[in-house]
VMD Tcl script that builds the backbone (N, CA, C; Angstrom):
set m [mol new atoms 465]
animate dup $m
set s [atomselect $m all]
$s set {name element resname resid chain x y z} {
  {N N UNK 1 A 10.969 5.553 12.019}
  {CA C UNK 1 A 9.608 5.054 12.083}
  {C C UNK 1 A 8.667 6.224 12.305}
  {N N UNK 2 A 7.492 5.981 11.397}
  {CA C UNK 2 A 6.557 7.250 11.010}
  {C C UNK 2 A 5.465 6.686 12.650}
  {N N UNK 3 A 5.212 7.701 13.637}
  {CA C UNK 3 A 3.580 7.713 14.279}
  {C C UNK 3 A 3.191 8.669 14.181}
  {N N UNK 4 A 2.063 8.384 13.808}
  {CA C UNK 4 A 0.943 9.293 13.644}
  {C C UNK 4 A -0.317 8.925 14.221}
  {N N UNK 5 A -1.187 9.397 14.451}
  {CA C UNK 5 A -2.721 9.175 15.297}
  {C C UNK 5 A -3.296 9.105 13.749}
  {N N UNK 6 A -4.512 8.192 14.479}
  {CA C UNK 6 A -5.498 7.434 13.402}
  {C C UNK 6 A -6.669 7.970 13.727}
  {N N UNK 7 A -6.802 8.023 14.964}
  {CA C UNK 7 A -8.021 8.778 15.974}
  {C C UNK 7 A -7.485 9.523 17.073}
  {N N UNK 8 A -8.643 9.735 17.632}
  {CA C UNK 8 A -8.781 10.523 18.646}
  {C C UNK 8 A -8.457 11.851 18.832}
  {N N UNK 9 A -7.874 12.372 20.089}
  {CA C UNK 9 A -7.810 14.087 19.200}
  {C C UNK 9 A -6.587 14.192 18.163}
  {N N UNK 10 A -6.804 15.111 17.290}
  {CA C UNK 10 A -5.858 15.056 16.527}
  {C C UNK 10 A -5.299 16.818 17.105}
  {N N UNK 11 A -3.945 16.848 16.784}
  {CA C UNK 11 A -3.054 17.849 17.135}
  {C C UNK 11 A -2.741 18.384 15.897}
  {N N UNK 12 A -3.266 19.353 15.555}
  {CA C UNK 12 A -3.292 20.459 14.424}
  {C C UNK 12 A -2.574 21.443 14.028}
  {N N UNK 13 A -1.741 21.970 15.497}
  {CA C UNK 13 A -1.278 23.078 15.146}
  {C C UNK 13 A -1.441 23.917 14.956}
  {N N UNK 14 A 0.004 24.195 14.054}
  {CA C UNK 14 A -0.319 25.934 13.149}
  {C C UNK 14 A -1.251 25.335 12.315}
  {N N UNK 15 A -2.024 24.310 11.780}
  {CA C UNK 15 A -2.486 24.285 10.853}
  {C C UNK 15 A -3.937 24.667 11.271}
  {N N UNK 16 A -4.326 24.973 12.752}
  {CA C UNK 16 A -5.651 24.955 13.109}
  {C C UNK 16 A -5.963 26.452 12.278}
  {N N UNK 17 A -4.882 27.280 12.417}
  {CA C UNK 17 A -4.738 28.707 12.212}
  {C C UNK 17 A -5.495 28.846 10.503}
  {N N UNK 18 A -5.459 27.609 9.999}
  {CA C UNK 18 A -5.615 27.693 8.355}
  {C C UNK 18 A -7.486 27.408 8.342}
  {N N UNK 19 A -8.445 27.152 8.824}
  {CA C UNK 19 A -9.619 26.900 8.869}
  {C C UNK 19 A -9.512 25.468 8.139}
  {N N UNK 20 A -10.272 25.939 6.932}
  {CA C UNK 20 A -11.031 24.829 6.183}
  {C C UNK 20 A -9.913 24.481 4.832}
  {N N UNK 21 A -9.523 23.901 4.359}
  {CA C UNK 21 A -8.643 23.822 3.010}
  {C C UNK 21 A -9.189 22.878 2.041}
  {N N UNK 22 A -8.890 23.490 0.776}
  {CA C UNK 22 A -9.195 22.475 -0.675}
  {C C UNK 22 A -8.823 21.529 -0.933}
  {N N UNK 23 A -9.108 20.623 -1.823}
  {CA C UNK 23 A -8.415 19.531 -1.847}
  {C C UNK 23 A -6.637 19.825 -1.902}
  {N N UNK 24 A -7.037 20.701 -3.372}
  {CA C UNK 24 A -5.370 20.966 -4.021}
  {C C UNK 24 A -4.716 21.456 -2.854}
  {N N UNK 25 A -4.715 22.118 -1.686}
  {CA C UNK 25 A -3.902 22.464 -0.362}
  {C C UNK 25 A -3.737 21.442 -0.055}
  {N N UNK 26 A -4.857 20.362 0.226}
  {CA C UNK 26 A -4.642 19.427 0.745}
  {C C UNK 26 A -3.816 18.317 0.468}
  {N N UNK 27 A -4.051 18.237 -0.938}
  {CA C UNK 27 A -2.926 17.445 -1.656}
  {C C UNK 27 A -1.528 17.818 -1.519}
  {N N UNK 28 A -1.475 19.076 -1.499}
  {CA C UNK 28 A -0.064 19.741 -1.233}
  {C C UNK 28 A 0.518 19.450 -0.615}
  {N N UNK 29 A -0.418 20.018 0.838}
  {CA C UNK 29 A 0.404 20.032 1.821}
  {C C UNK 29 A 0.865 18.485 2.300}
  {N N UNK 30 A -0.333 17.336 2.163}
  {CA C UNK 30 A -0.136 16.058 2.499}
  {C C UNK 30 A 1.140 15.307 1.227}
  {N N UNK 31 A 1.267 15.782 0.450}
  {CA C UNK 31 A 2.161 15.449 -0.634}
  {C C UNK 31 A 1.371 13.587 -1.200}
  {N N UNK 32 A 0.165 13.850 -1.504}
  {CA C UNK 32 A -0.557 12.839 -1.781}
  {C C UNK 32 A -1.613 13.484 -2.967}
  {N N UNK 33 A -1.610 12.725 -4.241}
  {CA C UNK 33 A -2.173 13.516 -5.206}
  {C C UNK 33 A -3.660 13.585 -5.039}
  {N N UNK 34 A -4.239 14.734 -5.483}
  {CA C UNK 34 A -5.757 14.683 -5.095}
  {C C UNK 34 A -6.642 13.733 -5.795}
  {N N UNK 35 A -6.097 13.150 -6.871}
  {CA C UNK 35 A -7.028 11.728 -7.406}
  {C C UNK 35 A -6.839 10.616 -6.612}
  {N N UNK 36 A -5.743 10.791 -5.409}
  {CA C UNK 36 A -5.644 9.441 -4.422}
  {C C UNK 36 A -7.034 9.913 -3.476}
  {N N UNK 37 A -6.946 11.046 -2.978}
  {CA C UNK 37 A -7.933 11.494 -1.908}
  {C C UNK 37 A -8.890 11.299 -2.529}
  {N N UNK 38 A -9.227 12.045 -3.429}
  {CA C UNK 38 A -10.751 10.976 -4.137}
  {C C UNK 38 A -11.103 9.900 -4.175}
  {N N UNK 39 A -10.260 9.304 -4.695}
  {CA C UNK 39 A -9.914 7.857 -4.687}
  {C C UNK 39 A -10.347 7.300 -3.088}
  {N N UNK 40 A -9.454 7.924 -2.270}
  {CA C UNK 40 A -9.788 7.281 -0.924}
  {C C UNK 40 A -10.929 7.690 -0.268}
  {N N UNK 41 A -11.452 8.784 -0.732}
  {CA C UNK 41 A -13.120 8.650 -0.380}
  {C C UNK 41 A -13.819 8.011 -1.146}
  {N N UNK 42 A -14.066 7.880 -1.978}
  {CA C UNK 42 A -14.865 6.917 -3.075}
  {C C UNK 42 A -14.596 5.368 -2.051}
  {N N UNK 43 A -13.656 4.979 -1.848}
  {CA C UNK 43 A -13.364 3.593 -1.076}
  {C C UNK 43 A -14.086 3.192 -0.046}
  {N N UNK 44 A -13.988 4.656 0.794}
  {CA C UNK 44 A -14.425 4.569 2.360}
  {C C UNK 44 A -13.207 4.707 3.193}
  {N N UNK 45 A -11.977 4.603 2.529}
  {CA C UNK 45 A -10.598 5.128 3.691}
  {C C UNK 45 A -10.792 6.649 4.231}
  {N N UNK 46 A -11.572 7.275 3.595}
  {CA C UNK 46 A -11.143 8.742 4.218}
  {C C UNK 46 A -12.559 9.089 4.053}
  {N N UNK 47 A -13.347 9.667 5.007}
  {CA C UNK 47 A -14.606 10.809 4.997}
  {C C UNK 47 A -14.850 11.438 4.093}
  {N N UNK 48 A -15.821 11.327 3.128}
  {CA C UNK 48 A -16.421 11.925 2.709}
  {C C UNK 48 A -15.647 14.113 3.213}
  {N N UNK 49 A -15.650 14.909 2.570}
  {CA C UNK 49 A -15.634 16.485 3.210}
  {C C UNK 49 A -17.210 16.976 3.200}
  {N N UNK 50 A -17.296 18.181 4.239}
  {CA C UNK 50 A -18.247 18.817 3.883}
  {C C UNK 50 A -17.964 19.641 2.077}
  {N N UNK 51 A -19.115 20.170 1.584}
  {CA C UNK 51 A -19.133 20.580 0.524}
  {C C UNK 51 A -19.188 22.306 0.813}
  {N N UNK 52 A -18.301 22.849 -0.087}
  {CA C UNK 52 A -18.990 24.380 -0.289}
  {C C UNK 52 A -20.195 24.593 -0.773}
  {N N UNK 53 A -20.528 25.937 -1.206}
  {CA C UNK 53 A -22.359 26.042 -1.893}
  {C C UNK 53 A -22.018 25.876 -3.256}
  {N N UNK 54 A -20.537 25.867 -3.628}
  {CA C UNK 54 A -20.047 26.048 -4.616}
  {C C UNK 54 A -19.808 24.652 -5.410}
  {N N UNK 55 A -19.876 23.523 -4.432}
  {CA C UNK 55 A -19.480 22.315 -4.446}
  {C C UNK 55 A -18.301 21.964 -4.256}
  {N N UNK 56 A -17.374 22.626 -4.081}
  {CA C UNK 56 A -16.083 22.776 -3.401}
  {C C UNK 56 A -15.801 21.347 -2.493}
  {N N UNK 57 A -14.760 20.716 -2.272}
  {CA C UNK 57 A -14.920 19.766 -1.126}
  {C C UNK 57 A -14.308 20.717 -0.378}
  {N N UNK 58 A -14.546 20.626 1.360}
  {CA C UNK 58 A -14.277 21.410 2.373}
  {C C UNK 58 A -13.669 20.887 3.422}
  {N N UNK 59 A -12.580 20.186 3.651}
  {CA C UNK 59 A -11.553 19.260 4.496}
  {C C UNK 59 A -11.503 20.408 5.655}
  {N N UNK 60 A -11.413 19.508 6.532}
  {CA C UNK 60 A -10.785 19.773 7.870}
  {C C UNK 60 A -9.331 20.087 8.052}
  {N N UNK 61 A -8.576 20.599 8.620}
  {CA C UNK 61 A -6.811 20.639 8.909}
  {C C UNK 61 A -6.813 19.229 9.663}
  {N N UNK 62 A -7.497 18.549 10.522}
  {CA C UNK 62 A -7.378 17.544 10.725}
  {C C UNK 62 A -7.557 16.169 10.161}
  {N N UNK 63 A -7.561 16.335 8.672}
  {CA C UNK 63 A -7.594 15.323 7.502}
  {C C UNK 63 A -6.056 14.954 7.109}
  {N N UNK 64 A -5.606 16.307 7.444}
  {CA C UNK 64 A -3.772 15.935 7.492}
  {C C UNK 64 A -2.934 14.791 8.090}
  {N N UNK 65 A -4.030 14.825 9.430}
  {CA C UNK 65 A -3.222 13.721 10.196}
  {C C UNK 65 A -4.015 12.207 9.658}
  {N N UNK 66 A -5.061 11.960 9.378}
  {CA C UNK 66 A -5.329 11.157 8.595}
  {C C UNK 66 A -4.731 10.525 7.400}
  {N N UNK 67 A -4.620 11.569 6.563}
  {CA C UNK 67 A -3.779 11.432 5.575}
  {C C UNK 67 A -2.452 10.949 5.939}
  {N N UNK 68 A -1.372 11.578 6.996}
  {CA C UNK 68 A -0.454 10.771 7.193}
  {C C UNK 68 A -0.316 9.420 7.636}
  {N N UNK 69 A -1.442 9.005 8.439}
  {CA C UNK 69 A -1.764 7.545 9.256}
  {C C UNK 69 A -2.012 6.982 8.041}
  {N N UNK 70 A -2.588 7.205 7.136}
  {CA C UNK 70 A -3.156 5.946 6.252}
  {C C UNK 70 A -1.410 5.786 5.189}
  {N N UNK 71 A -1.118 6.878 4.774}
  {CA C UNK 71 A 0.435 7.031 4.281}
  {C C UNK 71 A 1.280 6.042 5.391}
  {N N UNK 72 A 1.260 6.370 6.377}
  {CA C UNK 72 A 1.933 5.692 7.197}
  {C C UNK 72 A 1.698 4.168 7.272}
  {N N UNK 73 A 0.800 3.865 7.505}
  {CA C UNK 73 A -0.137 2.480 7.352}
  {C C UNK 73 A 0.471 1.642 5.926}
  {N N UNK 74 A 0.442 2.542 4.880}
  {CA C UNK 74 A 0.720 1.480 3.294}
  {C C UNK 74 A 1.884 1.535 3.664}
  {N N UNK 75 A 2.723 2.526 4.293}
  {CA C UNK 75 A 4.186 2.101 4.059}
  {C C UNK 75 A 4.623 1.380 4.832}
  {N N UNK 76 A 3.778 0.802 5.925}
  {CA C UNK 76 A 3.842 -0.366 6.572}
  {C C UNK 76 A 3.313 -1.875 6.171}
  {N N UNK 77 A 3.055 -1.695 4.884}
  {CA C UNK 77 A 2.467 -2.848 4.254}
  {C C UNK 77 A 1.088 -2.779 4.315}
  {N N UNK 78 A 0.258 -2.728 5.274}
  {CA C UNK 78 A -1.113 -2.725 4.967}
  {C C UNK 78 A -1.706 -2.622 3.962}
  {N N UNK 79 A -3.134 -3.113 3.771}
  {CA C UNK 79 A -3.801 -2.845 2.543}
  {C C UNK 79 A -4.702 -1.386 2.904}
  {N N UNK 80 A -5.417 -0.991 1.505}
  {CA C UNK 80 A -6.269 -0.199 1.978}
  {C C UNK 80 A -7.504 -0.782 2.682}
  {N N UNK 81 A -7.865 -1.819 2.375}
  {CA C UNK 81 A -8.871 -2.803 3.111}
  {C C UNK 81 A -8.628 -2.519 4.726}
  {N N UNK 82 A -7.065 -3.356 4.783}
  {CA C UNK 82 A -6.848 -3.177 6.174}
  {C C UNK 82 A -6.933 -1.554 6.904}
  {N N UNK 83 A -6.557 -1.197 6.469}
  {CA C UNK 83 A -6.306 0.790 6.649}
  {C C UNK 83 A -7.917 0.739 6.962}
  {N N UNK 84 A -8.535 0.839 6.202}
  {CA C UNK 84 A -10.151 1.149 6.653}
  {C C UNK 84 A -11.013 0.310 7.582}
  {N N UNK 85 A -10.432 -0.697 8.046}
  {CA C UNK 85 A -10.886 -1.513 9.107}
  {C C UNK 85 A -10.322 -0.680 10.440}
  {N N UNK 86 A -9.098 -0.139 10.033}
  {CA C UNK 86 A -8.488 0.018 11.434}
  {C C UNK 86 A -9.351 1.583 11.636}
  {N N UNK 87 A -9.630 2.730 10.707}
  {CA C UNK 87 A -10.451 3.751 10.652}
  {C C UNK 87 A -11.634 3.426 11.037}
  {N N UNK 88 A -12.496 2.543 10.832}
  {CA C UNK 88 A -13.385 2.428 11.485}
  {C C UNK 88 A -13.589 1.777 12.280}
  {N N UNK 89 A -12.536 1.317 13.143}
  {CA C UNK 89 A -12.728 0.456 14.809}
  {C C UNK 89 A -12.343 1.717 15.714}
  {N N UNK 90 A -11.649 2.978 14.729}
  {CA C UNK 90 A -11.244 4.313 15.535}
  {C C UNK 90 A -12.186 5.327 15.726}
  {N N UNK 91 A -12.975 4.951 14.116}
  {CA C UNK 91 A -14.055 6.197 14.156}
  {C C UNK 91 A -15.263 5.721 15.170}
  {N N UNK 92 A -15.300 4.298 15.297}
  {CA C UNK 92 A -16.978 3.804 16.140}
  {C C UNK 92 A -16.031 3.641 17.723}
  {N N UNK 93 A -14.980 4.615 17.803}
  {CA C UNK 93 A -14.556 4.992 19.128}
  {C C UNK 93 A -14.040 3.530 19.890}
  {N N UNK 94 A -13.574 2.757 18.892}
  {CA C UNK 94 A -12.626 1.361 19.510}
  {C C UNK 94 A -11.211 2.215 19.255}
  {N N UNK 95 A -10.448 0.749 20.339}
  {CA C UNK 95 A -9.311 1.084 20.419}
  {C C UNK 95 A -8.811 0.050 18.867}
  {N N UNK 96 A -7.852 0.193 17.734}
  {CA C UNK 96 A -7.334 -0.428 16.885}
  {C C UNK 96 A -6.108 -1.158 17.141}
  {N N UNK 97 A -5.819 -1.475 18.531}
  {CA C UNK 97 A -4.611 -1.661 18.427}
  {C C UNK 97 A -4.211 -3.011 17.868}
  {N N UNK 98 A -5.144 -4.356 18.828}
  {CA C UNK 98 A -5.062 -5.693 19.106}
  {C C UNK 98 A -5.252 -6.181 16.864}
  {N N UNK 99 A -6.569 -5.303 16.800}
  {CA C UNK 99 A -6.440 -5.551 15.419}
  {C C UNK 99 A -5.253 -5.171 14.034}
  {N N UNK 100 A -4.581 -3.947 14.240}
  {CA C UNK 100 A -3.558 -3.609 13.787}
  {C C UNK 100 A -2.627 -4.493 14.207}
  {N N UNK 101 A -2.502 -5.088 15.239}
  {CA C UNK 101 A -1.539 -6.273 15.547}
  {C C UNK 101 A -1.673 -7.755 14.416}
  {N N UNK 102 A -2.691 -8.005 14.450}
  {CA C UNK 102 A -3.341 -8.761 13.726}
  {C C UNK 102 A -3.060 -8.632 12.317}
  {N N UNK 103 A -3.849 -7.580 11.707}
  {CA C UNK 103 A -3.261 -7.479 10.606}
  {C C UNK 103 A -1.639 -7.429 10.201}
  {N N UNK 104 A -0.792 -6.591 11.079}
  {CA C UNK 104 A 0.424 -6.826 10.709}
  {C C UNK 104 A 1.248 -7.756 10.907}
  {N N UNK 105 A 0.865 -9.038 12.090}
  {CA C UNK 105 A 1.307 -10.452 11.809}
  {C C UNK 105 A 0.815 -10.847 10.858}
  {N N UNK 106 A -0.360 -10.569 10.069}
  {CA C UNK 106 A -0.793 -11.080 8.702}
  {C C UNK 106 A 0.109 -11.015 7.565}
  {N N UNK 107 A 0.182 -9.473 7.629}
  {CA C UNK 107 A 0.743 -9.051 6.442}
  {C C UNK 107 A 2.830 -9.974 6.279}
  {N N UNK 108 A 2.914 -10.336 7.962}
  {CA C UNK 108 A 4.341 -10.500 7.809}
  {C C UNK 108 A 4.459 -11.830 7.490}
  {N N UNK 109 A 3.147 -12.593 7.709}
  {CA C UNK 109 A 3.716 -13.901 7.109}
  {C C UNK 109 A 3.107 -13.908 5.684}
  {N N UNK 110 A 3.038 -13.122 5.214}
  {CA C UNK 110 A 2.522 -13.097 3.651}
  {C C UNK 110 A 3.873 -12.779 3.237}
  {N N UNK 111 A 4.352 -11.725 3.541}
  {CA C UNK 111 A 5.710 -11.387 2.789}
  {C C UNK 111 A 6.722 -12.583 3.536}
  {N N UNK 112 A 6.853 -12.967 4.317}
  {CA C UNK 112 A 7.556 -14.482 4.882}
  {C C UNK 112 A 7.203 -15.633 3.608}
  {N N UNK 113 A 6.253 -15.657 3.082}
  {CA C UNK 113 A 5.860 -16.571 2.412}
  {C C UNK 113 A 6.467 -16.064 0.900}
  {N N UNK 114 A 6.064 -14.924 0.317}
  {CA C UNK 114 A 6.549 -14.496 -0.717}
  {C C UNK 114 A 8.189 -14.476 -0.581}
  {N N UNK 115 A 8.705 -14.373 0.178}
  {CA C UNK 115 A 10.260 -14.141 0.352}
  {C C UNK 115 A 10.983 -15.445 0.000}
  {N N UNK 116 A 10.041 -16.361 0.286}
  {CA C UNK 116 A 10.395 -17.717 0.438}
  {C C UNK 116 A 10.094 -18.499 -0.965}
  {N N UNK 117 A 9.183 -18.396 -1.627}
  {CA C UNK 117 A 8.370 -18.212 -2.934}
  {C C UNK 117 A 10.089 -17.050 -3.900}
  {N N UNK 118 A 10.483 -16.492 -3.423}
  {CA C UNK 118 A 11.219 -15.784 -4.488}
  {C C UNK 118 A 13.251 -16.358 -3.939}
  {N N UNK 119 A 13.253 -16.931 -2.784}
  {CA C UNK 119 A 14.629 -17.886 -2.445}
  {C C UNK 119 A 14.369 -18.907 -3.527}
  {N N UNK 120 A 13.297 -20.098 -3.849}
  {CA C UNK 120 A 12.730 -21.012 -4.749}
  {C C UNK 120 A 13.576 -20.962 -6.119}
  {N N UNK 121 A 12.639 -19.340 -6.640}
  {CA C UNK 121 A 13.016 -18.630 -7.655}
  {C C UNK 121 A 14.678 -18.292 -8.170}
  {N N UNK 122 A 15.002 -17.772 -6.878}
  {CA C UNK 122 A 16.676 -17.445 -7.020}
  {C C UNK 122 A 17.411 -18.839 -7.046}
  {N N UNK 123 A 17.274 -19.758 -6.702}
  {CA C UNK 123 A 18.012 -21.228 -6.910}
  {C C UNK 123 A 17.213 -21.207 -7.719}
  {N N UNK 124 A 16.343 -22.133 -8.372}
  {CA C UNK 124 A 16.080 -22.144 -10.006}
  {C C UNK 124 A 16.985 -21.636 -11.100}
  {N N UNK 125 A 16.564 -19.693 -10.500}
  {CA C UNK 125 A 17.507 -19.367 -11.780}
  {C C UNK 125 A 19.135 -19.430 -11.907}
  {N N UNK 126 A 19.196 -19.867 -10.653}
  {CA C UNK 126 A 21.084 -19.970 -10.312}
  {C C UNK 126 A 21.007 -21.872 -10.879}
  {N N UNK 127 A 20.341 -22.191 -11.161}
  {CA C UNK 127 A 20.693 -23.451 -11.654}
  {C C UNK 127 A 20.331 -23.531 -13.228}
  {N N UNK 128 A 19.272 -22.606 -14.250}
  {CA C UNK 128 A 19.727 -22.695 -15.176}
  {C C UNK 128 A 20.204 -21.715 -15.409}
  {N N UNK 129 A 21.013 -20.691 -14.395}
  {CA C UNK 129 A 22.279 -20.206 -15.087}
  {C C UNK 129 A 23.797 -20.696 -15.137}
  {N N UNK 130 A 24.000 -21.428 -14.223}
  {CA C UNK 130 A 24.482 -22.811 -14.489}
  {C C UNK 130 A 24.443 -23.217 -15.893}
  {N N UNK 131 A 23.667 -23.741 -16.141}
  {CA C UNK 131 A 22.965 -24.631 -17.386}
  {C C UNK 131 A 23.087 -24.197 -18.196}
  {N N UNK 132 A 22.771 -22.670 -18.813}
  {CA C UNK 132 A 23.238 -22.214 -19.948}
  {C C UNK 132 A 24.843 -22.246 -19.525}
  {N N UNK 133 A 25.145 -21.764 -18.893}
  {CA C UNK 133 A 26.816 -21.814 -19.207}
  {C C UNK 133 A 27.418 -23.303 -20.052}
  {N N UNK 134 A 26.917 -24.063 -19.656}
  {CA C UNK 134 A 27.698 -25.683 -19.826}
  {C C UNK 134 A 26.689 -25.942 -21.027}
  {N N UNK 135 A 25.701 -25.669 -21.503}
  {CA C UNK 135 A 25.158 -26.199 -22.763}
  {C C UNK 135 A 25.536 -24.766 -23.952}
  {N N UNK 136 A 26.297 -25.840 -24.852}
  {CA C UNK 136 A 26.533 -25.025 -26.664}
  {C C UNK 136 A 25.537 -24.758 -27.151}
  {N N UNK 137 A 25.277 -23.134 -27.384}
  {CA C UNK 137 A 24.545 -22.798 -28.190}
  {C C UNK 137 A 24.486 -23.424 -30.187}
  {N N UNK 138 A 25.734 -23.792 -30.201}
  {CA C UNK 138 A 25.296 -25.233 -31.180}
  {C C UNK 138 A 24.175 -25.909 -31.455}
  {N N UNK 139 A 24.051 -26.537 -30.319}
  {CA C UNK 139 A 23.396 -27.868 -30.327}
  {C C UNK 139 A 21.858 -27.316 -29.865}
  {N N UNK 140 A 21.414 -26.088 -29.980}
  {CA C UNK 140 A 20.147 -25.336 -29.809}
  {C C UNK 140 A 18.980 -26.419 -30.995}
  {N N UNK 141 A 17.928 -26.655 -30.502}
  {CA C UNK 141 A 17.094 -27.478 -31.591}
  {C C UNK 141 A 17.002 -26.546 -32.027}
  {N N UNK 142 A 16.737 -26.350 -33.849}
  {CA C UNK 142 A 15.787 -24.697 -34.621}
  {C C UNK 142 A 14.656 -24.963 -34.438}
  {N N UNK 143 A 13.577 -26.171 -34.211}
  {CA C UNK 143 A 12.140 -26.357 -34.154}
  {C C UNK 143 A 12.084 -25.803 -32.432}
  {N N UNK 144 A 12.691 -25.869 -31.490}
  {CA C UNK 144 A 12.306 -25.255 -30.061}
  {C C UNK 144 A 12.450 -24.083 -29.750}
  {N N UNK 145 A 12.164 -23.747 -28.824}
  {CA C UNK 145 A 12.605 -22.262 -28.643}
  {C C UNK 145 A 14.109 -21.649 -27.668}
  {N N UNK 146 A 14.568 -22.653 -26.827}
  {CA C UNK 146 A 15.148 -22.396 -26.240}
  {C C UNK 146 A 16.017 -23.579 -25.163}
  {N N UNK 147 A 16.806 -24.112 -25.590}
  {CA C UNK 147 A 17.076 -25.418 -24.901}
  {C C UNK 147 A 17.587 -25.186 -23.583}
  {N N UNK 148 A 17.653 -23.643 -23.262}
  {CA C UNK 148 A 18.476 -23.449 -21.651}
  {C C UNK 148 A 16.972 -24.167 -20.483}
  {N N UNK 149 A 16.003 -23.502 -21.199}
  {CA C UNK 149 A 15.045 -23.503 -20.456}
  {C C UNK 149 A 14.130 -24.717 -21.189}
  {N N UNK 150 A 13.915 -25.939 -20.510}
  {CA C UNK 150 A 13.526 -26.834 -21.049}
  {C C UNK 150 A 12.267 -26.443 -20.470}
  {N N UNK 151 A 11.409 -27.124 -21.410}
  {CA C UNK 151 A 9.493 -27.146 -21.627}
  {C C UNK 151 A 9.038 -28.465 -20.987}
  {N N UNK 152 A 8.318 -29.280 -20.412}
  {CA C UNK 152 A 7.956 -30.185 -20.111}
  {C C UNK 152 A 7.359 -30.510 -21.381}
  {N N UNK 153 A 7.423 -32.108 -21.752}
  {CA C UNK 153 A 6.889 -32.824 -22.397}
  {C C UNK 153 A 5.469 -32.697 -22.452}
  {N N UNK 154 A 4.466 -32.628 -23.717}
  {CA C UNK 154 A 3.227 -32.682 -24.056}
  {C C UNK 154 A 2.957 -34.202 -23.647}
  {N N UNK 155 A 1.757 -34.269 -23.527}
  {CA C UNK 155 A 0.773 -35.646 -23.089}
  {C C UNK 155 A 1.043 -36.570 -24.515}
}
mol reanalyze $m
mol bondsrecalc $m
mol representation Tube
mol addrep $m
């Protein structure tokens, strides 16, 4: 299990030693492609950077740990929706926890529900696989398409 900080101070490291970095470092080093980081500023998941004079974007070393929390976050199911709710109950200096709770009982009875939605699915198809076994491809109508899988009757 991945933790990482979402807020508060962030612990930098050797990386404090590096100043300011580019996206493409940034992408690197976070192993997240730099059209996601765009991407996730354009959204509102990730800050805006300062700019060079050059127009450069100008990240912090502490965008790293960001970058891993929100990485961390999808691979916990979250949405990016959710991810940026929990960034900004961190950035306006709330604690995220009660809500990250929240969301992730959300997210678990969604996949509880889909899991259950795809058991449905697996008996279904274990019953017309069944069904093709015991029906002769013989006796196939040529006007239908497929007699394993019957069509409901038109009105």
């Amino acid at each position: 299990m991945v933790h990482l900080p979402a807020c508060g101070k962030v612990k930098v490291g050797l990386l404090r030693s590096l100043g300011s970095v580019q996206i493409g470092e940034l992408a690197s080093r976070a192993q997240v492609p730099a059209k996601t980081i765009r991407y996730w500023e354009t959204i509102g998941v990730l800050a805006p950077p300062e700019r060079k004079a050059n127009g450069y974007r100008d990240y912090a070393p502490s965008v790293l740990d960001r970058l891993g929390f929100i990485r961390a976050a999808q691979a916990s199911g979250l949405t990016l929706h959710g991810i940026r709710s929990v960034i900004g109950l961190c950035d306006d200096g709330e604690t995220p926890c009660d809500h990250v709770r929240q969301l992730i009982e959300r997210r678990k009875a969604e996949l509880d529900a889909q899991i259950a939605d795809l058991e449905r699915l697996r008996a279904e198809l274990g019953r017309l696989t069944e069904r093709a076994r015991q029906l002769d491809p013989a006796d196939c109508d040529p006007t239908g398409i497929c007699h394993i899988i019957a069509t409901p009757p038109r009105p």
